[in-house]
C-alpha positions in Angstrom: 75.3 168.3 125.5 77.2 171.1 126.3 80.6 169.8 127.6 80.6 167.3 124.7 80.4 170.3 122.4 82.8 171.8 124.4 85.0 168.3 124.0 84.6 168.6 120.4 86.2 172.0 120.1 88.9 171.0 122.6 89.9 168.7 120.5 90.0 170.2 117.3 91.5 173.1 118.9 94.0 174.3 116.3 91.4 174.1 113.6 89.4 176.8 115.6 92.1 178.8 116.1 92.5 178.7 111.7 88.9 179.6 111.5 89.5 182.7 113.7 92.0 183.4 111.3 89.7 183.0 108.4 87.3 185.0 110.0 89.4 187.9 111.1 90.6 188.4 107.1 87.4 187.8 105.5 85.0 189.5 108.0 86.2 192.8 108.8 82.8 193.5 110.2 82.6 190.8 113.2 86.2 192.4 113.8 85.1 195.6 114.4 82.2 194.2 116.6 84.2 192.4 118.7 87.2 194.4 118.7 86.1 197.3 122.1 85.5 193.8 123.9 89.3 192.6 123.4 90.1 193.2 126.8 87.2 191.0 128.3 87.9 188.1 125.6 92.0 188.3 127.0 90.7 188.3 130.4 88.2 185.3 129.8 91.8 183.3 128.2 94.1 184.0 131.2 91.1 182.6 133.7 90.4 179.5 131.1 94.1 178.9 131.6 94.6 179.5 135.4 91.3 177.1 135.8 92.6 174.5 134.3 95.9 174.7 135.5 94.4 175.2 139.8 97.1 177.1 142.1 99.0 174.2 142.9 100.8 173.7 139.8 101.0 177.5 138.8 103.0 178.6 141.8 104.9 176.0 141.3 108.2 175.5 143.3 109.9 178.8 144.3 113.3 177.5 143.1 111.6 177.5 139.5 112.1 181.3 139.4 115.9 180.8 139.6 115.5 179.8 135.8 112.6 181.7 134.8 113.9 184.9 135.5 117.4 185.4 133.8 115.7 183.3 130.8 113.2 186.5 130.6 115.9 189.2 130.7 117.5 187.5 127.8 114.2 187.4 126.2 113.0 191.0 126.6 116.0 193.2 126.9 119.1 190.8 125.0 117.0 189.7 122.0 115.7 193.5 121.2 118.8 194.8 121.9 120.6 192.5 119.5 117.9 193.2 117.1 118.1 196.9 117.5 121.9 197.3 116.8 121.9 194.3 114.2 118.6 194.7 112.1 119.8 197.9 110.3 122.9 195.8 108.6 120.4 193.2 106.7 118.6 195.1 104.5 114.8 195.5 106.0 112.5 198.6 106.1 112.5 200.5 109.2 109.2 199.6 110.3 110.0 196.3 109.7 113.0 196.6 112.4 110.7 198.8 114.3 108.3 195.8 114.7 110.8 193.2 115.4 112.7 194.8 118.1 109.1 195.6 120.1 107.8 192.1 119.3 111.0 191.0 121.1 110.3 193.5 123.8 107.4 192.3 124.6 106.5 189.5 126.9 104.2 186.6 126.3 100.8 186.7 124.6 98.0 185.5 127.7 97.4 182.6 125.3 100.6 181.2 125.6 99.3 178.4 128.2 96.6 177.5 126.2 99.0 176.9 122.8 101.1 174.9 125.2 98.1 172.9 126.0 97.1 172.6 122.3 100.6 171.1 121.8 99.7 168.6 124.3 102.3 169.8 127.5 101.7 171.1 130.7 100.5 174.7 130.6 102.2 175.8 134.3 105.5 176.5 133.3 104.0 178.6 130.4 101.8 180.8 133.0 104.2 181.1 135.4 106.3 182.9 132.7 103.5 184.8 131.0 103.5 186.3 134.5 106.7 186.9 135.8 107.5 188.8 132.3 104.4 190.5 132.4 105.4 191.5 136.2 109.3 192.7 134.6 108.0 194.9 131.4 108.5 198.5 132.9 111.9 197.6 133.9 113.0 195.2 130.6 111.0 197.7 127.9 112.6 200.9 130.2 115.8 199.6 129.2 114.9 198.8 125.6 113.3 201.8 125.3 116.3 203.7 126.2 118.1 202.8 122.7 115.0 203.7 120.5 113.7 207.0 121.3 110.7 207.0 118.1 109.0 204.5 120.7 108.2 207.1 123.3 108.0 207.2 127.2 108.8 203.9 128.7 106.5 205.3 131.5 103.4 205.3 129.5 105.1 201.7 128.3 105.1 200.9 132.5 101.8 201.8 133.1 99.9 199.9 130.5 102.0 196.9 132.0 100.9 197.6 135.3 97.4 197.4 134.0 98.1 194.1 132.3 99.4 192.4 135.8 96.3 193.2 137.4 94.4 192.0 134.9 96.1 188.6 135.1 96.3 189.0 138.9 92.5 189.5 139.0 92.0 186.6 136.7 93.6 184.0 138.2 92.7 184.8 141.4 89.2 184.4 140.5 90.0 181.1 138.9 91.9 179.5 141.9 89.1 180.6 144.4 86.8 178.2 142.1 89.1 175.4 141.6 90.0 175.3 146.0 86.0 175.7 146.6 84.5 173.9 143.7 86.2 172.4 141.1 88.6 170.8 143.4 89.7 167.8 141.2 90.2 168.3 137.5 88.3 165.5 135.7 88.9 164.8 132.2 85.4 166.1 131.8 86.3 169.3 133.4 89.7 169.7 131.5 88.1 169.1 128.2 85.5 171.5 128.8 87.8 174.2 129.6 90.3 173.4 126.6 87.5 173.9 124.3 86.3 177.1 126.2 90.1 178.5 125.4 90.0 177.3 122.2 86.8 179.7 121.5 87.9 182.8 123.3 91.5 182.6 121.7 90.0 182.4 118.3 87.8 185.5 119.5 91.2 187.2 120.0 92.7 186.8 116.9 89.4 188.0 115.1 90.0 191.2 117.2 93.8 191.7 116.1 93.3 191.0 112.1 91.4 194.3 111.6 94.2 195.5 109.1 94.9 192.4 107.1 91.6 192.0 104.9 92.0 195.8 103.2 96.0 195.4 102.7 95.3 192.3 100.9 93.4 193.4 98.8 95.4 196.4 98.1 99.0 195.7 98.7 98.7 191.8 98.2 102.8 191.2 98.0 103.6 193.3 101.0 101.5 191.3 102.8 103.1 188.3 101.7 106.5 189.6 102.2 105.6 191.0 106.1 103.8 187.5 106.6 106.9 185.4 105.7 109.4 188.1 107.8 106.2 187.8 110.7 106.6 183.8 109.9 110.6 184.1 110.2 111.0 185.7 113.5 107.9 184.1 115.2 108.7 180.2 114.5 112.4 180.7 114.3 112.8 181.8 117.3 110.9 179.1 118.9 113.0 176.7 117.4 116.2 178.1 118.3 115.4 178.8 121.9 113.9 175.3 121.8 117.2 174.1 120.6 119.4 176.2 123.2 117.5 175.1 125.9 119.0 171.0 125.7 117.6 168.4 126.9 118.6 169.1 130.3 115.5 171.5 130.4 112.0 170.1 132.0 110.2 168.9 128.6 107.0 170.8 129.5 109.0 173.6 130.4 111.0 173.3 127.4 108.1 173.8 125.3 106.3 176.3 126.9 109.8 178.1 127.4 110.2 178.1 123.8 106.6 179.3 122.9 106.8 181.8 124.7 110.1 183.1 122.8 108.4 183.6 120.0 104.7 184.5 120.4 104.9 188.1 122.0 102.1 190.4 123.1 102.7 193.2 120.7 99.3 194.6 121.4 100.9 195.4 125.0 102.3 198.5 123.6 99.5 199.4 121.5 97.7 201.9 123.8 101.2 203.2 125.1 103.3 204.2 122.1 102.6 207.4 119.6 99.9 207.0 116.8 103.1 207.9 114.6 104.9 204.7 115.6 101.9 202.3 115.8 99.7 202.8 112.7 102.5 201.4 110.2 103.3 198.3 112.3 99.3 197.3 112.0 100.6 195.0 109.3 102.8 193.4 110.7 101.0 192.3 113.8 97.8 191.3 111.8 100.6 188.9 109.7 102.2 188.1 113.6 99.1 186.4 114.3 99.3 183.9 111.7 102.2 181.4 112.9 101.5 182.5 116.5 98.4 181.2 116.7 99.4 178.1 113.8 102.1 177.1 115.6 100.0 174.0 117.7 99.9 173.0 114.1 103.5 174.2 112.2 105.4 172.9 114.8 103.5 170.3 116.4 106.0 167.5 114.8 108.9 169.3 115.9 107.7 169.9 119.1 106.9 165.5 119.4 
């Protein structure tokens, strides 16, 4: 009874992750409640996703980092770069450039696999990336951080980095140590259990990060609509661009995830690192980041076909 319940979520995947939308606007309380466990429910993602992945396919080929890595730098220190120096000419707020140029400075979101999943490719090339950006943030948000002093010490920036790799070291490790000694083929059962497990805990997630959303609806109802489409802009457009750079000559699966990953960022990386002063006015725009992040198994699931 329980994997079939499981099965079910699986498959209606992207719906869950809309009802944790839902859920995060319109119940500000079960935020709060679950918000101190955020950290367990991102750890409980990034073992979902190693599981179902096993450690064959997430190490992958070591000739795969030949691509992976310069395709990082450009994500983490040429985007937010370009942003900084080209932002200021167009017209938007200063916290809205603020919040661009660290979403781009960021790397992936530990859901990243499982989105990749919900679009229906192969989740490796997504995790392998997640990690080896995760790995490169104190050196790729040093550099940024160089250009825009308001963000504070890329040290403090380094650290909480640090603390992120672990986390998805510890995690995966754990995973792969079950899959070699006891799950060691992936059944369709098994898979379909663990997709709907993901599908739960990443809903959890966005609950956690939409804390700010309900109250600035209700009081500031057309900046929220104006952050949401800029959010909405930046997010899915650069997906499809990096999608469309890529060519065909890229891996399909890794063409996806490649280009998920470009434009759903783990903003709440930097969170715990930079000043109060920087982060409280940017809480708007990463509850309206969340939105066509965690919709984009169902924006761009045509374009992605």
């Amino acid at each position: 009874m329980i994997t079939d319940c499981l099965g079910f979520f699986a498959r209606h995947g992207r719906l869950v992750l809309v009802a944790g939308l839902i859920a995060g606007i319109l119940l500000p309380g079960v935020a709060a409640i679950l918000k101190p466990y955020l950290p367990q429910i991102v750890a409980m993602t990034l073992f979902l996703a190693a599981l179902r992945i096993g450690p064959k396919e997430a190490i992958g080929k070591l000739q795969d980092l030949h691509g992976i890595i310069p395709l990082l730098l450009i994500y983490q220190i040429a985007v937010p770069l370009v942003f900084i120096f080209a932002l200021p000419f167009t017209g938007l707020s200063p916290v809205l450039i603020t919040a661009l140029t660290l979403m781009a400075a960021a790397p992936s979101i530990s859901g990243s696999p499982n989105l990749t999943i919900m679009l229906g490719r192969n989740p490796a090339p997504a995790l392998r990336m997640l990690v080896s950006g995760t790995a490169i943030v104190p050196l790729t948000a040093f550099v940024v951080f160089l250009f825009v002093p308001a963000f504070g010490s890329a040290a403090s920036v380094a650290y909480a980095a640090i603390k992120l790799l672990l986390l998805i070291g510890a995690a995966a490790s754990a995973a792969f140590l079950l899959r070699i000694f006891l799950f060691k083929e992936a059944t369709p059962r098994f898979t379909s259990s663990v997709d709907g497990l993901s599908a739960i805990t990443m809903a959890g997630i966005v609950v956690c990060l939409m804390t700010a959303m309900g109250p600035a609806i209700r009081d500031q109802p057309w900046e929220v609509l104006y952050t949401l489409l800029i959010a909405s802009l930046a997010c899915l457009g650069m997906q499809i661009i990096a999608y469309l750079v890529m060519g065909s000559k890229t891996q399909k699966d890794a063409r996806v995830g490649q280009a998920v990953i470009s434009g759903c960022r783990n903003n709440a990386l930097f969170i715990a690192a930079l000043p109060v002063a920087v982060t409280d006015p940017l809480l708007l725009y990463i509850g309206c980041y969340q939105i066509p992040m965690y919709l984009t198994p169902l924006l761009l699931k045509r374009f992605y076909r």
